[in-house]
N, C-alpha and C positions, 0 to 999 in steps of 0.2 A: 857172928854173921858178917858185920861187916869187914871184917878181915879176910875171912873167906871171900868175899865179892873184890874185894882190893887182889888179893893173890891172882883170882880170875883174872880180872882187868890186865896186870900186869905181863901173865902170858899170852894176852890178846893183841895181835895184830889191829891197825886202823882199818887192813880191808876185810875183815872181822873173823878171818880165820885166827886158830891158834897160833902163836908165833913158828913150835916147832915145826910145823908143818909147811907153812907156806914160805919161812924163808929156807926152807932145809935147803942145799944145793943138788939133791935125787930129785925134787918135786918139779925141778923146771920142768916147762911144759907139758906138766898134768894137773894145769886146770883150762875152764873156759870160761868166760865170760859173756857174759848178755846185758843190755840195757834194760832196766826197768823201768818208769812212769812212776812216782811219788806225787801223788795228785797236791799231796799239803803242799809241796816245796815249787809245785806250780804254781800254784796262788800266791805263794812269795815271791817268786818269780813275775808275775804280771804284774805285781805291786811295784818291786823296785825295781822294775827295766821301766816305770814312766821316765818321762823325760824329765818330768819337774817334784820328782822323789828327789828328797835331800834325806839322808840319815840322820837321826839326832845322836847324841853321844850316849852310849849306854843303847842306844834301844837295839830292842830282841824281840823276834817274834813268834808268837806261839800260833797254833790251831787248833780248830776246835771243829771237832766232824757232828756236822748239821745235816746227814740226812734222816729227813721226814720217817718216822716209823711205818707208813702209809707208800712205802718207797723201797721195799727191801731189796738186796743185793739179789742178782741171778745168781744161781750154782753154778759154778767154776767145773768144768768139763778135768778130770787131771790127765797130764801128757802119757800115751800109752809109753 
């Protein structure tokens, strides 16, 4: 198994397509792109853009999603 996840990993691109696919040179411009909102890496974000955030050596930061059960998500409409 985890050989098979290694193999995977290695045909994967960083922008998380397969490699053959996105760096082929036919695929140029067929793809598109859009910005998304990643709410965790917001809140890392308001962390360490304070002014008087200093990093310590090693640290990493994780999240951990807190909402309320008493709070549930709206249904997502999907794009026609």
């Amino acid at each position: 198994m985890t050989f098979a996840y290694t193999l995977y990993l290695a045909g994967m691109c960083s922008c998380g397509h397969p490699v053959k696919i996105c760096q082929h040179p036919d695929n140029d411009g067929w793809f598109e792109a859009a910005t998304v909102i990643c709410n965790a890496q917001a809140e890392i974000d308001r962390i360490t853009g304070e002014e008087k955030y200093k990093r310590e050596p090693g640290e990493r930061f994780v999240t951990s999603y807190i909402r309320p059960a008493d709070k549930p998500l709206r249904a997502l409409t999907p794009d026609p």
